[in-house]
DRENMAR-496242 format. One record per atom (N, C-alpha, C): x, y, z. Coordinates in steps of 0.2 Angstrom, whole numbers, plus 5000, padded with zeros to 4 digits. Layout:
<nodes>
XYZ/...
</nodes>
This chain:
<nodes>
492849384920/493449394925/493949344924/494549364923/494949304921/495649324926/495749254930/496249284935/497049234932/497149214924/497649194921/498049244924/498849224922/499349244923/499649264917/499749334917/500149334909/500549274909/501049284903/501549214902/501849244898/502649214898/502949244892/502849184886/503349194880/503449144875/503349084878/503849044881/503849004885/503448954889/502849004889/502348984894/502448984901/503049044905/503249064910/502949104914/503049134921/502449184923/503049234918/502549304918/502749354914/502649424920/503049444922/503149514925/502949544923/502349604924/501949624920/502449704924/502049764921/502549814921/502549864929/502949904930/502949924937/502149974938/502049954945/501649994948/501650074948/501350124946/501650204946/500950234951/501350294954/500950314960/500250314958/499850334953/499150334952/499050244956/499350224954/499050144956/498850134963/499550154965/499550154974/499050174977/499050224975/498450284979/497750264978/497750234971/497050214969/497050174974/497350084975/497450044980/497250064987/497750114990/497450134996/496950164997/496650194993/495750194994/495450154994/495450094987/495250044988/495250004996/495750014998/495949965003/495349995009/495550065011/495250105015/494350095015/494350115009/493650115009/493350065009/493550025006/493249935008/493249905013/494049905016/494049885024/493449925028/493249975028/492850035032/492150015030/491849965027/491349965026/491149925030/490349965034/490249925040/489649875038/489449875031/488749835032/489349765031/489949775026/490049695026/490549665030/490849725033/491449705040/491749655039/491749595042/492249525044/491849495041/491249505040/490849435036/491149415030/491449405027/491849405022/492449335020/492349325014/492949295013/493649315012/494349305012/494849355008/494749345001/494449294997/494349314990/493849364989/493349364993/492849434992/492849474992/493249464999/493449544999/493949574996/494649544993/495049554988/494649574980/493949524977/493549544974/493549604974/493049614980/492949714980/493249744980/493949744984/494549794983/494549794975/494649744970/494749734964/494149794960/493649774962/493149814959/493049884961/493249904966/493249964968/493850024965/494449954965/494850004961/494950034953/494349964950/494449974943/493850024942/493450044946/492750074947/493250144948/493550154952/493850234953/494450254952/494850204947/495450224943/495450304938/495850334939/495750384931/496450374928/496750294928/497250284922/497250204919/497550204915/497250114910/497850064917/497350024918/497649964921/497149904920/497549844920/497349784919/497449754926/497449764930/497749734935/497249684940/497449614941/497049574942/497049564953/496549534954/496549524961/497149494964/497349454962/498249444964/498649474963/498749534960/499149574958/499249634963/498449654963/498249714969/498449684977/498449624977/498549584983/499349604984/499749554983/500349554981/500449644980/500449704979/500649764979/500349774986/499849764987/499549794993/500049755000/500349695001/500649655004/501349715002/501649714999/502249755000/502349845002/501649844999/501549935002/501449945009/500849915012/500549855020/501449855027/501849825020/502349805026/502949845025/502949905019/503449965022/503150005025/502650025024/502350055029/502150065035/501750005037/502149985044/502749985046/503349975044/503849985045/504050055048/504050105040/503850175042/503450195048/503050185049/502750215054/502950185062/503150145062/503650125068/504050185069/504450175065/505050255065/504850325064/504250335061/504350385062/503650395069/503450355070/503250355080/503750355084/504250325083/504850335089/505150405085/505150455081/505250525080/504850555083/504250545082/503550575087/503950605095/504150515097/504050495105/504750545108/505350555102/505850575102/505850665103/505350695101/505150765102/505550815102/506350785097/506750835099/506650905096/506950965100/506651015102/506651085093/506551115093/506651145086/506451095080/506351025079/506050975074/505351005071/505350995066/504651015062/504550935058/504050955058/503650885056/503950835051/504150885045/504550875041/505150845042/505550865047/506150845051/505950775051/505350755055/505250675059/505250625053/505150665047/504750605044/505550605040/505950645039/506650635035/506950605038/507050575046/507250565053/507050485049/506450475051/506150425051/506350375043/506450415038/506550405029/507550355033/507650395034/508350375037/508250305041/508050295047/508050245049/507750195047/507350215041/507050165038/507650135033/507950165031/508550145026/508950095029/509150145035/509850095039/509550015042/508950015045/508649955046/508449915042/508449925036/508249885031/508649875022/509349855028/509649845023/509749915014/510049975017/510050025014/509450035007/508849975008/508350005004/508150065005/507650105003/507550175001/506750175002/506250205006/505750205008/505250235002/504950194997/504750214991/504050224992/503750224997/503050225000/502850295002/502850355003/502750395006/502250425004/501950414998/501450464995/501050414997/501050324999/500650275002/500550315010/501050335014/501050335021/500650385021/500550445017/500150505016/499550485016/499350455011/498650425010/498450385016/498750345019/498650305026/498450315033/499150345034/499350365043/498750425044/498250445042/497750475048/497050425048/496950365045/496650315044/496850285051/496150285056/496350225062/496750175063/496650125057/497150075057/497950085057/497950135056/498550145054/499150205061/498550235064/498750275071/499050225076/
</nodes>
């Protein structure tokens, strides 16, 4: 187990390449399944338990990834907090009930206000918010 940092020529950190939805989704299992685990619960350290998130994704990946414990941290911290986000707006679409809306509506409603609130970035989480929002933690 080596938790080095790539590096570039220079001996610099090195950007390793982007995240693509297999990763995510893998991640969010990992995340799920391992926070839901009731023999080890809070007993736990965060390196531990980031361990096992580590092991359980590299355990039920079905694409090539290298990706180290701080890595999956760091991703999961960015996923964790757009979607949070998202799910604030699209609860106040819920609470908003307007009439003729299909679900689909709420969450296009909500992809909106997630924009204009955040500085016209673009809600690149959804296939995360799927995988999540019927998950307790996340209701």
């Amino acid at each position: 187990k080596s938790n080095a940092k790539a590096t570039t020529s220079t001996g610099g950190p090195h950007r390793t390449r982007n995240y693509i939805v297999q990763e995510d989704l893998c991640l969010c299992s990992a995340f799920l399944n391992v926070s839901k685990d009731p023999i080890v619960g809070t007993n736990q350290s965060s390196e531990g338990y980031w361990e096992r998130i580590h092991q359980y994704y590299h355990a039920h990946r079905t694409f090539v990834s290298d990706r180290n414990p701080g890595s999956l941290v760091h991703r999961w911290t960015t996923i964790r907090e757009a979607v949070q986000k998202f799910c604030g707006y699209k609860a106040l679409q819920d609470r908003l009930d307007k009439s003729g809306h299909t679900e689909e509506d709420r969450i296009q409603a909500a992809i909106k206000m997630y924009r204009k609130h955040n500085k016209c970035k673009e809600f690149n989480f959804r296939h995360c918010w799927e995988a999540l929002h019927e998950a307790q933690k996340w209701k």
